[in-house]
N, CA, C and O atoms as a Tripos MOL2 file, in Angstrom:
@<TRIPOS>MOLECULE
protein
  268   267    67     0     0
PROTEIN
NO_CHARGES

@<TRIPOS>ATOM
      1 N         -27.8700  -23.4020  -19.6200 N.3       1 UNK1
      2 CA        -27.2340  -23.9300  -18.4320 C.3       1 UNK1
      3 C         -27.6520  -23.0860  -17.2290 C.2       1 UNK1
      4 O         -27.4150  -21.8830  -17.3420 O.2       1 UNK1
      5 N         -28.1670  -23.4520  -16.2210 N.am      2 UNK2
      6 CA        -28.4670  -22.8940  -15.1350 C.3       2 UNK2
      7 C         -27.4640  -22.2030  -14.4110 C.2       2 UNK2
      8 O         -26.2670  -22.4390  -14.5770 O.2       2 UNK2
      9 N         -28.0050  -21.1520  -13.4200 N.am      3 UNK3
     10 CA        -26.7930  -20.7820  -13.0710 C.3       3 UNK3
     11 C         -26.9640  -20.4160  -11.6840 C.2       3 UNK3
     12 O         -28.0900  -19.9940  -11.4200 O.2       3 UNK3
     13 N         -26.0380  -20.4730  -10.6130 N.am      4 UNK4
     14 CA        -27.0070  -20.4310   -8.8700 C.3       4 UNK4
     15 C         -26.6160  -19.0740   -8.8910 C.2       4 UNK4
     16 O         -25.6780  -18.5580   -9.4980 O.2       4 UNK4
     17 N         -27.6850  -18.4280   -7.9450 N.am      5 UNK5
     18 CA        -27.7980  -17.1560   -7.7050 C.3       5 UNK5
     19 C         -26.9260  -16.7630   -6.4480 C.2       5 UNK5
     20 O         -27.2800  -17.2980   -5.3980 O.2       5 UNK5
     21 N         -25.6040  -15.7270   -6.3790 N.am      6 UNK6
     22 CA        -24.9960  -16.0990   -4.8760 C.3       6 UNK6
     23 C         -24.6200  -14.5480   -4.2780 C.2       6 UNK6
     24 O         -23.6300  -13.8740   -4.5660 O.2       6 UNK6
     25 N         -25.6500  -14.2290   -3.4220 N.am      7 UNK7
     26 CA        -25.6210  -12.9250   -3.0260 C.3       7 UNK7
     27 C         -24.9680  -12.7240   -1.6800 C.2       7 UNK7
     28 O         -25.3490  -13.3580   -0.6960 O.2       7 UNK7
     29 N         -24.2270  -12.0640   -1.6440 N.am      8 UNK8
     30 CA        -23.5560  -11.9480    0.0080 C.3       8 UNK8
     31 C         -24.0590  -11.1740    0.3670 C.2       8 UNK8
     32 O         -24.3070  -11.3370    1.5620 O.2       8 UNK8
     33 N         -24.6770   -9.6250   -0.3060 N.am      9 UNK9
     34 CA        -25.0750   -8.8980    0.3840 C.3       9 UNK9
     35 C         -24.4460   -7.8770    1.3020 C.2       9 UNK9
     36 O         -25.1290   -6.9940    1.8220 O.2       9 UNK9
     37 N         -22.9690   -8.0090    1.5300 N.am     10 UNK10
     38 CA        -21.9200   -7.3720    2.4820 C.3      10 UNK10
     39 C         -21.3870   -6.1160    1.6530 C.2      10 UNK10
     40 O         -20.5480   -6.2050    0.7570 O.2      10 UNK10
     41 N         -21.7950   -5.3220    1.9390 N.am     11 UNK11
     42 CA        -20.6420   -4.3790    1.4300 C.3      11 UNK11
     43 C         -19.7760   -3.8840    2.7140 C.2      11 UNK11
     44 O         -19.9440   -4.5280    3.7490 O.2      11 UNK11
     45 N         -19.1550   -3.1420    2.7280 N.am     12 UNK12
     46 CA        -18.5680   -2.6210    3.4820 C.3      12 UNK12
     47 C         -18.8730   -0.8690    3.6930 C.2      12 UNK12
     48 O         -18.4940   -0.5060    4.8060 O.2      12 UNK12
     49 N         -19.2940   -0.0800    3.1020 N.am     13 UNK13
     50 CA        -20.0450    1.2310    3.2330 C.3      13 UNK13
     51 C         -21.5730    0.9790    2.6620 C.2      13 UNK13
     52 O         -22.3760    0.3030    2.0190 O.2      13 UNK13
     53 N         -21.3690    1.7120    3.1810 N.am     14 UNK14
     54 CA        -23.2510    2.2380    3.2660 C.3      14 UNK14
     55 C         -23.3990    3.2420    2.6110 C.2      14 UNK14
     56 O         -22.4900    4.0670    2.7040 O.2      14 UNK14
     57 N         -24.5690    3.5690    1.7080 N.am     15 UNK15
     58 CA        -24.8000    4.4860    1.0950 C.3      15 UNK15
     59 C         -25.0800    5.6350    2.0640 C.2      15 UNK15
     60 O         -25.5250    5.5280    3.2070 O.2      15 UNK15
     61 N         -24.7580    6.7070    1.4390 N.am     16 UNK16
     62 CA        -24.4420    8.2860    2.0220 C.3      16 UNK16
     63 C         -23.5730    8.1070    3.0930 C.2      16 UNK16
     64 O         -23.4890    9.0580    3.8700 O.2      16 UNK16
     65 N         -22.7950    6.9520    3.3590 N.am     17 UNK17
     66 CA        -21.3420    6.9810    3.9320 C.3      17 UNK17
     67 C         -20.6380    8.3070    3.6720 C.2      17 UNK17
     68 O         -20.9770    9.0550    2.7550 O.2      17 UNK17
     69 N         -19.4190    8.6220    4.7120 N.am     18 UNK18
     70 CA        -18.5700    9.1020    4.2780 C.3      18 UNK18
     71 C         -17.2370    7.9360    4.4180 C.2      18 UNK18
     72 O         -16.9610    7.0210    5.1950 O.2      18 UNK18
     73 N         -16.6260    8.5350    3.2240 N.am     19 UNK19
     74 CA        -15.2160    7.1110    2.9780 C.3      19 UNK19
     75 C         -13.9210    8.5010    2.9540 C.2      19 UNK19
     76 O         -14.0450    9.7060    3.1750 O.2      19 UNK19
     77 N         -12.8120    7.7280    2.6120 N.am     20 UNK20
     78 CA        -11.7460    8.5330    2.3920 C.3      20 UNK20
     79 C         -10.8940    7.4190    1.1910 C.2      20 UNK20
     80 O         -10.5030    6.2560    1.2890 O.2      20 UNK20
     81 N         -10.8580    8.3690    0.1430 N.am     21 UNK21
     82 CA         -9.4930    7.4780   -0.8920 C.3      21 UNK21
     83 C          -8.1920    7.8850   -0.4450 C.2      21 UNK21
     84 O          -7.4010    8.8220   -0.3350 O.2      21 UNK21
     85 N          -8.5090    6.0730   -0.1540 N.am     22 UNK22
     86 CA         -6.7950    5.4320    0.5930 C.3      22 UNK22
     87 C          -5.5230    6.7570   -0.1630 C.2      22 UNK22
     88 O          -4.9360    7.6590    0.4350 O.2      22 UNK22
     89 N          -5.4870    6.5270   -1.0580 N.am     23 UNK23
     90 CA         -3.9830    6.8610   -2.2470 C.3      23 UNK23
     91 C          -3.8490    8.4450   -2.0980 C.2      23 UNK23
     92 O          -2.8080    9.1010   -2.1050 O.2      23 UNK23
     93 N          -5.2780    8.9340   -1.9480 N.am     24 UNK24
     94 CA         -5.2010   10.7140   -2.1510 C.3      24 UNK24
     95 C          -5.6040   11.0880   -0.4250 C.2      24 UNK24
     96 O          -4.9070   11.6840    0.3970 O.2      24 UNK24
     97 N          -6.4760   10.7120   -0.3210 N.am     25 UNK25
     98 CA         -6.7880   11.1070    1.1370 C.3      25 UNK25
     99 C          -7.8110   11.9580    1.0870 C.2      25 UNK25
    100 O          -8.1350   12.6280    2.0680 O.2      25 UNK25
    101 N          -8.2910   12.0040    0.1890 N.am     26 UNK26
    102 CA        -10.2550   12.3700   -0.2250 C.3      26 UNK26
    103 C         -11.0290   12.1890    0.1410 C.2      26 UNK26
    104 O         -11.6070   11.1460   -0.1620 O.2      26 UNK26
    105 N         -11.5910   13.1170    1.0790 N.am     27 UNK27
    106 CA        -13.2410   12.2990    1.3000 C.3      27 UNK27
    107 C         -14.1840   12.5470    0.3110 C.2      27 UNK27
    108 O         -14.1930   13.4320   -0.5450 O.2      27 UNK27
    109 N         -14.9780   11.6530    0.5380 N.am     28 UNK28
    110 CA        -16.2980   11.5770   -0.3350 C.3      28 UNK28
    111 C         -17.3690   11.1270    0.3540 C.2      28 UNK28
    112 O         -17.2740   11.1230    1.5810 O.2      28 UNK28
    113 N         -18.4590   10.7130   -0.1970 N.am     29 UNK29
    114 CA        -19.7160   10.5520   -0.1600 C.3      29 UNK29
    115 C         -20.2340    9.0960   -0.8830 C.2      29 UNK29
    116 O         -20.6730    9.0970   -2.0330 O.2      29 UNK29
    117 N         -20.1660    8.2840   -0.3480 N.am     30 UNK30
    118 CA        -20.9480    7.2890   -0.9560 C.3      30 UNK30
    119 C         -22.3530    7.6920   -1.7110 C.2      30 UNK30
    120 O         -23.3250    8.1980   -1.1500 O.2      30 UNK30
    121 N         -22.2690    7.4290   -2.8120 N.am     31 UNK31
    122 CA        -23.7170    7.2700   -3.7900 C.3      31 UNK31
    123 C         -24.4020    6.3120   -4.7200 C.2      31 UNK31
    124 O         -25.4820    6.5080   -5.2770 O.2      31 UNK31
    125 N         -23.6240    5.2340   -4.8180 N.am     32 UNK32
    126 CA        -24.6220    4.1900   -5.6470 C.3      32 UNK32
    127 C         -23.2070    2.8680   -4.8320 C.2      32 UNK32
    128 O         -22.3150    3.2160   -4.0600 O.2      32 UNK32
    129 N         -23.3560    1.9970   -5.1380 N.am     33 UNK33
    130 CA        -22.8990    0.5910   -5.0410 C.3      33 UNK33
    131 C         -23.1500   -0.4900   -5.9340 C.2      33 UNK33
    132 O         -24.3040   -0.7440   -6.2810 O.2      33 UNK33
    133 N         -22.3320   -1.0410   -6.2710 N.am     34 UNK34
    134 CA        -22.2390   -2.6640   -7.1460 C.3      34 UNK34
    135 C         -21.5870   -4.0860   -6.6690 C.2      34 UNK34
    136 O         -20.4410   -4.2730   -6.2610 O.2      34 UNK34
    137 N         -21.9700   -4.4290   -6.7300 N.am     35 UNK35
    138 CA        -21.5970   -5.7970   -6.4920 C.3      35 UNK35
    139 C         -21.2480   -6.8750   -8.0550 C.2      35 UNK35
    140 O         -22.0650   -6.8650   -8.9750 O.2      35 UNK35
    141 N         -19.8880   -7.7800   -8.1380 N.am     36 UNK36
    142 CA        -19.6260   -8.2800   -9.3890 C.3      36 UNK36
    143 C         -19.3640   -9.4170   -8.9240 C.2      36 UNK36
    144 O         -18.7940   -9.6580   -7.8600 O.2      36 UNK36
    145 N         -19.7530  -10.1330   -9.6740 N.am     37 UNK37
    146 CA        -18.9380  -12.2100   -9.7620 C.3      37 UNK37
    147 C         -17.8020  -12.2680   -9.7720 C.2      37 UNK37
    148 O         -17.3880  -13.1550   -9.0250 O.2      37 UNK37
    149 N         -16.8600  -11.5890  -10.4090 N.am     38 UNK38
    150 CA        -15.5540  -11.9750  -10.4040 C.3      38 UNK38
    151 C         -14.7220  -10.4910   -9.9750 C.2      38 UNK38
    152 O         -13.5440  -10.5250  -10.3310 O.2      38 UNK38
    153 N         -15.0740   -9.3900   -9.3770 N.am     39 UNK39
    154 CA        -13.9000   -8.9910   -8.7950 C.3      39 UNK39
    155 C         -14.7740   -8.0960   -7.6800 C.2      39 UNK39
    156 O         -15.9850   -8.2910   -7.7870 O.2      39 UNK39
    157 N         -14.3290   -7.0110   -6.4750 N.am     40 UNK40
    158 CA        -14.5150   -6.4880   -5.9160 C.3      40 UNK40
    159 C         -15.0880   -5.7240   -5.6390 C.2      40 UNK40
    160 O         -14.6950   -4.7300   -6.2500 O.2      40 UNK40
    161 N         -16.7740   -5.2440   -4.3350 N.am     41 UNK41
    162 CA        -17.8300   -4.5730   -4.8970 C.3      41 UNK41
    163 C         -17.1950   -2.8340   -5.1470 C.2      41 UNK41
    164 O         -16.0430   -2.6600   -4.7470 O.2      41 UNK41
    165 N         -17.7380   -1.9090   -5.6250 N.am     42 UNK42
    166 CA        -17.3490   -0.6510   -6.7700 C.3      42 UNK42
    167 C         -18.3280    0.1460   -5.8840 C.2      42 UNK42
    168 O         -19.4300   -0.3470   -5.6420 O.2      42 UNK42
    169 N         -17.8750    1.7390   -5.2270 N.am     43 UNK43
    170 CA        -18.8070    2.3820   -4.8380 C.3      43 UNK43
    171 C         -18.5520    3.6300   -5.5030 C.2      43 UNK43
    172 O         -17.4230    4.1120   -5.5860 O.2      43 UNK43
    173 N         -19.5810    4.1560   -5.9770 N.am     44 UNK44
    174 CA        -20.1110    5.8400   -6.7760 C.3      44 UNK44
    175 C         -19.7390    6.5530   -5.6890 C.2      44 UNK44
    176 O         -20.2350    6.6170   -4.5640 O.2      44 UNK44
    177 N         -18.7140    7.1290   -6.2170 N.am     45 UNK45
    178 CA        -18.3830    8.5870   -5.0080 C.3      45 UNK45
    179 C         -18.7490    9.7990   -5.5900 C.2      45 UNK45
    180 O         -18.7130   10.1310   -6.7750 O.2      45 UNK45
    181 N         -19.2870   10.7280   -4.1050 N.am     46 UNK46
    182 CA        -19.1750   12.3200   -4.6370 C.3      46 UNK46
    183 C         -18.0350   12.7380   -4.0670 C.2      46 UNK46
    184 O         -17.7830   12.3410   -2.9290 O.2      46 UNK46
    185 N         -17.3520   13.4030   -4.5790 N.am     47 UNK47
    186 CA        -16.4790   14.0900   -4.0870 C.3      47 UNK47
    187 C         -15.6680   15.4810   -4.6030 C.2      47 UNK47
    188 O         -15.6480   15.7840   -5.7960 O.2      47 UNK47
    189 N         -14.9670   16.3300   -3.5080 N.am     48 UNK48
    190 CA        -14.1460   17.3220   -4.6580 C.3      48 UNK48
    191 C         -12.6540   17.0290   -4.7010 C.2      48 UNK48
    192 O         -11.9760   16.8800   -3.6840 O.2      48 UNK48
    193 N         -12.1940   16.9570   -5.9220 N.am     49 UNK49
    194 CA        -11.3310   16.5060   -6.0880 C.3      49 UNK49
    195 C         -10.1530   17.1800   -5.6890 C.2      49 UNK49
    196 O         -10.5720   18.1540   -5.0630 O.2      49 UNK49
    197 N          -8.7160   17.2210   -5.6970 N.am     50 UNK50
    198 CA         -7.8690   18.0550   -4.7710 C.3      50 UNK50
    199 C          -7.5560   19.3650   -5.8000 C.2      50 UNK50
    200 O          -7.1020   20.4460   -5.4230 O.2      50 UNK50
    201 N          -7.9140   18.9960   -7.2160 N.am     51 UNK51
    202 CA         -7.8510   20.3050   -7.8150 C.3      51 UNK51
    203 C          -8.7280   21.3030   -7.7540 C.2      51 UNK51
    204 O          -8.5420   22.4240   -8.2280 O.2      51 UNK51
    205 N          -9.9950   20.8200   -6.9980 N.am     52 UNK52
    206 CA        -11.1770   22.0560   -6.8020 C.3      52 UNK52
    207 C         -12.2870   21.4940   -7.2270 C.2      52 UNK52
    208 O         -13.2690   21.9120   -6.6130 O.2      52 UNK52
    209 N         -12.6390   20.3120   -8.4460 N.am     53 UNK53
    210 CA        -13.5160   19.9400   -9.5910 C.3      53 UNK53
    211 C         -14.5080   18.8900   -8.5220 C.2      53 UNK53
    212 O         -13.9590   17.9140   -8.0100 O.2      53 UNK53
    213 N         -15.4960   19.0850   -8.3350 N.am     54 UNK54
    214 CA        -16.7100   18.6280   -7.8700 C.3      54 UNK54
    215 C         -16.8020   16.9410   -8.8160 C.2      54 UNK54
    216 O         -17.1880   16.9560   -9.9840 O.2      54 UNK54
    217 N         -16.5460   16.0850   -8.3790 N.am     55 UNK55
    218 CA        -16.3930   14.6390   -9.3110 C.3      55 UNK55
    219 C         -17.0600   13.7800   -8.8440 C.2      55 UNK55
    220 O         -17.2860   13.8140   -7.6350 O.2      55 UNK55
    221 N         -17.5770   12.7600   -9.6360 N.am     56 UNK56
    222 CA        -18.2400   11.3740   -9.6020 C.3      56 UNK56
    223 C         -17.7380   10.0980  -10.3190 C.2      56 UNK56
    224 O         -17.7790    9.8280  -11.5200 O.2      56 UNK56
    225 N         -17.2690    9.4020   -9.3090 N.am     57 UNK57
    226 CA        -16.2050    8.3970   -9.8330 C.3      57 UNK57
    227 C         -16.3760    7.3040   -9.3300 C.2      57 UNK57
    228 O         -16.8050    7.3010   -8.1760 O.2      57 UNK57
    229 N         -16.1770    6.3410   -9.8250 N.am     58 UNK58
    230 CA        -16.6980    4.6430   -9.3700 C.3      58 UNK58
    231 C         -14.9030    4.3040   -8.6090 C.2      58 UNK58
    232 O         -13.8060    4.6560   -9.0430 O.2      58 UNK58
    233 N         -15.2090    3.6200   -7.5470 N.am     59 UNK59
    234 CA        -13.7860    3.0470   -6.7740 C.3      59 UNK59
    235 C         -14.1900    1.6300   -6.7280 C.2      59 UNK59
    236 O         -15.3360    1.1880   -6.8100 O.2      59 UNK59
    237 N         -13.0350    0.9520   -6.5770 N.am     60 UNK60
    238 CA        -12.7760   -0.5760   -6.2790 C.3      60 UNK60
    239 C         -13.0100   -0.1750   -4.2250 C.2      60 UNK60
    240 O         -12.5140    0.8420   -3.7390 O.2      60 UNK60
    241 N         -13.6430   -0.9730   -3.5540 N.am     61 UNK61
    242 CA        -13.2000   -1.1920   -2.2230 C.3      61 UNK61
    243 C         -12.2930   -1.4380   -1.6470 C.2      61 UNK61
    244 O         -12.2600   -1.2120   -0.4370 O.2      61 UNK61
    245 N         -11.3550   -1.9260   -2.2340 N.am     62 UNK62
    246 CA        -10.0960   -1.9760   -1.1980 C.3      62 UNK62
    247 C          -9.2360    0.0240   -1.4790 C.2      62 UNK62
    248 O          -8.1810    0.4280   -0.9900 O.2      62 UNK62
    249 N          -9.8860    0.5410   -2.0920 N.am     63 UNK63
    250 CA         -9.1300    1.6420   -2.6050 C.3      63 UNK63
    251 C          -9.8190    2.8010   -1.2500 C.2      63 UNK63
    252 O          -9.1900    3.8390   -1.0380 O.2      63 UNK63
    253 N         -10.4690    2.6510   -0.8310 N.am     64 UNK64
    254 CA        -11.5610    3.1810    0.3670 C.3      64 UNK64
    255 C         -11.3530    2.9000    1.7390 C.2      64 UNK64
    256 O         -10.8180    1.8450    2.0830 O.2      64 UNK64
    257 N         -11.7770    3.8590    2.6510 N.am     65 UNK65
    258 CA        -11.2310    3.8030    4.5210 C.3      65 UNK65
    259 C         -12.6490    4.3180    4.9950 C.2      65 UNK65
    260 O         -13.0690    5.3200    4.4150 O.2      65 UNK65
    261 N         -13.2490    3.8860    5.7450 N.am     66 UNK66
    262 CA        -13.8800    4.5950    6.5190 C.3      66 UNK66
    263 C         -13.8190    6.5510    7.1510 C.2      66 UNK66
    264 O         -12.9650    6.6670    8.0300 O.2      66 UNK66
    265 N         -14.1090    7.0890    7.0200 N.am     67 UNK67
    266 CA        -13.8850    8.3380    8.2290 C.3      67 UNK67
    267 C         -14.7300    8.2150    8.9630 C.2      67 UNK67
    268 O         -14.8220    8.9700    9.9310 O.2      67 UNK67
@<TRIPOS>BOND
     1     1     2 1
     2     2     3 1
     3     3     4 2
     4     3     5 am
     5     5     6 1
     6     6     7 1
     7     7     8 2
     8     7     9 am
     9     9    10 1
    10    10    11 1
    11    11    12 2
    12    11    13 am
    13    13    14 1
    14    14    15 1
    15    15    16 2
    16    15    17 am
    17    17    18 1
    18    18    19 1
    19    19    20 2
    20    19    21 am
    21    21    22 1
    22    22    23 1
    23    23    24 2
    24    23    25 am
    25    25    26 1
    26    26    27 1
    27    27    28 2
    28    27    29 am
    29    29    30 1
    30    30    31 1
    31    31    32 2
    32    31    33 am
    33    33    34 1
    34    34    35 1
    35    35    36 2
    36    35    37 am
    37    37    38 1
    38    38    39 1
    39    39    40 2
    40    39    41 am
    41    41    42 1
    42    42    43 1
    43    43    44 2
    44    43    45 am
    45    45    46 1
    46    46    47 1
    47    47    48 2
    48    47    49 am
    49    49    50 1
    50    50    51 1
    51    51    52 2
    52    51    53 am
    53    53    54 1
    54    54    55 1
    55    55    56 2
    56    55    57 am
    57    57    58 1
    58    58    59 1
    59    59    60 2
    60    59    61 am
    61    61    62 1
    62    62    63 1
    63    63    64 2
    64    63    65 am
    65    65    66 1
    66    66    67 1
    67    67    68 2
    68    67    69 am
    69    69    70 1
    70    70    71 1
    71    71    72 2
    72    71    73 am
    73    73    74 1
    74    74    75 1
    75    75    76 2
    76    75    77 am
    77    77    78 1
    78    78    79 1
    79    79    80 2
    80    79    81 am
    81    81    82 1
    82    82    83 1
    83    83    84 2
    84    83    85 am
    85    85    86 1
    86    86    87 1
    87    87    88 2
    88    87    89 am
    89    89    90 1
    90    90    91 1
    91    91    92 2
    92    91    93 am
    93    93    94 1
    94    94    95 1
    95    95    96 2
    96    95    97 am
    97    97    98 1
    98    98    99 1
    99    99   100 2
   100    99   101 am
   101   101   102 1
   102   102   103 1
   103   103   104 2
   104   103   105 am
   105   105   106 1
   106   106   107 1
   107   107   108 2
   108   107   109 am
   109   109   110 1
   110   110   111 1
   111   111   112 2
   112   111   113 am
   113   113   114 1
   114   114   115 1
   115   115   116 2
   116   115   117 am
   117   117   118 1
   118   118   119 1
   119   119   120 2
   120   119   121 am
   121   121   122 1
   122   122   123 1
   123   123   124 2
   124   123   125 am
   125   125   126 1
   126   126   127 1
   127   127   128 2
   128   127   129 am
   129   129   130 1
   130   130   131 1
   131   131   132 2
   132   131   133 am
   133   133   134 1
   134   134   135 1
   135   135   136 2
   136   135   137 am
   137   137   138 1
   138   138   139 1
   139   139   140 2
   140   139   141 am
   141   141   142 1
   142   142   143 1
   143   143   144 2
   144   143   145 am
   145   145   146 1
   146   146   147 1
   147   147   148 2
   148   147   149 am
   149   149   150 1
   150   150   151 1
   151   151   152 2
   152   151   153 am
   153   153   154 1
   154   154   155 1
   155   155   156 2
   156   155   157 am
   157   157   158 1
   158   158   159 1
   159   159   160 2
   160   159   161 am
   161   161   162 1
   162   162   163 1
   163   163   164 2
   164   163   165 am
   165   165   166 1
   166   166   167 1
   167   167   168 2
   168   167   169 am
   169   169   170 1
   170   170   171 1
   171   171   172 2
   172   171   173 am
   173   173   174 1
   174   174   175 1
   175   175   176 2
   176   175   177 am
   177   177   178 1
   178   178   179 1
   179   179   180 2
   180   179   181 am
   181   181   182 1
   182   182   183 1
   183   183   184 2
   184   183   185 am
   185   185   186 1
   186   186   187 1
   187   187   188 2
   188   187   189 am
   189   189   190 1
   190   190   191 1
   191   191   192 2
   192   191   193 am
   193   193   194 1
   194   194   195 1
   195   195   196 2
   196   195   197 am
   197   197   198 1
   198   198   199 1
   199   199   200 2
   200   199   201 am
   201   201   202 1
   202   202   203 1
   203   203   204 2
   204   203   205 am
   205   205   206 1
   206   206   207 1
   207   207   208 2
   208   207   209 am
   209   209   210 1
   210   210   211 1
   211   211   212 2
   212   211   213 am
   213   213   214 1
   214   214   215 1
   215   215   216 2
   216   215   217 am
   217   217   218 1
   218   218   219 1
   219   219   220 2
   220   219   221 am
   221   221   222 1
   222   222   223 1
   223   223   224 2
   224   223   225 am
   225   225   226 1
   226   226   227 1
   227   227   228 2
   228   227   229 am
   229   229   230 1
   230   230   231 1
   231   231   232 2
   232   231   233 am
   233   233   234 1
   234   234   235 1
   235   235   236 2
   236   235   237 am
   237   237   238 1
   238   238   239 1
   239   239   240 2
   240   239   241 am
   241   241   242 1
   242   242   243 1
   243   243   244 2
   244   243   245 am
   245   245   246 1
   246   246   247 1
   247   247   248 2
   248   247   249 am
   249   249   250 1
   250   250   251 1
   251   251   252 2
   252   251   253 am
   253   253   254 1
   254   254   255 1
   255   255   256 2
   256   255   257 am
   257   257   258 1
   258   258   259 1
   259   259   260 2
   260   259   261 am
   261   261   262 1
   262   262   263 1
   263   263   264 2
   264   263   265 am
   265   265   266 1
   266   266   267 1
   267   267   268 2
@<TRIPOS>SUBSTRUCTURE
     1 UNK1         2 RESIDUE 1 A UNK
     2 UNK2         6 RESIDUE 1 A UNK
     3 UNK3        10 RESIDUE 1 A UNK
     4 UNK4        14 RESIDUE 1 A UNK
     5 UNK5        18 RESIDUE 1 A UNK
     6 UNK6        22 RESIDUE 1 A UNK
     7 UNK7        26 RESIDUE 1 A UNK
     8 UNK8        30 RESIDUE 1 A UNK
     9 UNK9        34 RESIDUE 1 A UNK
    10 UNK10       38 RESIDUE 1 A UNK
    11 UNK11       42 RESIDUE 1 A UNK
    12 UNK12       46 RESIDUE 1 A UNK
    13 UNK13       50 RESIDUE 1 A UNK
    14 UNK14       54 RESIDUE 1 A UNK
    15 UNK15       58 RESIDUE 1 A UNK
    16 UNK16       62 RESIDUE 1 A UNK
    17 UNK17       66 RESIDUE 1 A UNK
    18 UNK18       70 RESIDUE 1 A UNK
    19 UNK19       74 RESIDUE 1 A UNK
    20 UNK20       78 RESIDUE 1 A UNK
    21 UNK21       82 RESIDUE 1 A UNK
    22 UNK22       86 RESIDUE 1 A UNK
    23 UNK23       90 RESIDUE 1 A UNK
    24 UNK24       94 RESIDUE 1 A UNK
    25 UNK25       98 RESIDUE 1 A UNK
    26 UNK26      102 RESIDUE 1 A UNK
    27 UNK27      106 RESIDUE 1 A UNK
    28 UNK28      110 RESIDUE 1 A UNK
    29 UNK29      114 RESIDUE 1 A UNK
    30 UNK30      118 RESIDUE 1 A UNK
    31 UNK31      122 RESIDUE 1 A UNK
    32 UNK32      126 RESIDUE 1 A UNK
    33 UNK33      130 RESIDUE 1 A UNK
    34 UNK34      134 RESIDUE 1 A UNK
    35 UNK35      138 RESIDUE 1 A UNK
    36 UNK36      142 RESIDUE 1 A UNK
    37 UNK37      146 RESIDUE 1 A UNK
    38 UNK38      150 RESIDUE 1 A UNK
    39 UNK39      154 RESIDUE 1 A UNK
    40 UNK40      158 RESIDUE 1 A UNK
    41 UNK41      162 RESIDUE 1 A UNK
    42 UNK42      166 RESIDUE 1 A UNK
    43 UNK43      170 RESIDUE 1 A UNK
    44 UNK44      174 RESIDUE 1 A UNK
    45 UNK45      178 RESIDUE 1 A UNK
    46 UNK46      182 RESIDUE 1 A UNK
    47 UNK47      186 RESIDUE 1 A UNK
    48 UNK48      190 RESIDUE 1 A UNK
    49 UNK49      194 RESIDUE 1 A UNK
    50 UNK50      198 RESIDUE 1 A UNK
    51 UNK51      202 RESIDUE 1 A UNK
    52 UNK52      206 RESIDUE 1 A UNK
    53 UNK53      210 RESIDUE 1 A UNK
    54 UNK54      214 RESIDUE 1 A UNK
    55 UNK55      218 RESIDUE 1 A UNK
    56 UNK56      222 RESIDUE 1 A UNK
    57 UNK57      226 RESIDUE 1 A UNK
    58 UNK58      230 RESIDUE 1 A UNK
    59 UNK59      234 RESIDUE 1 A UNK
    60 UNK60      238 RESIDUE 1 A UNK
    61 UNK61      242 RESIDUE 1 A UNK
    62 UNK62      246 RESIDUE 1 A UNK
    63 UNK63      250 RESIDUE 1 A UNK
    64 UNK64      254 RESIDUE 1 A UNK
    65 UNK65      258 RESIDUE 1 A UNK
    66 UNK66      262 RESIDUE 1 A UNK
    67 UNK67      266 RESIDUE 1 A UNK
């Protein structure tokens, strides 16, 4: 079964962005991006976490703010 190809192309950060997680108030570093069919595009963060630990963690976009 065929299937149409449907790219928006929009993310909302840009790679080597800086973002802030909404919930903690973290900045990070944008580093990779995804895009999915059925839920919300996912960006690879660098960041240090508030306990000290240097981390790499995939976020949903609505979980993310600009700085």
């Amino acid at each position: 079964m065929p299937t149409e190809e449907i790219t928006s192309g929009k993310f909302a950060f840009g790679l080597d962005q800086s973002v802030a997680i909404t919930a903690s108030g973290e900045c990070a570093r944008v580093i990779g991006r995804a895009e999915h069919l059925n839920s919300e595009n996912s960006y690879l963060l660098r960041y240090c976490a508030a306990d000290g630990r240097a981390t790499e963690s995939w976020w949903g976009e609505s979980a993310l703010c600009a700085t």
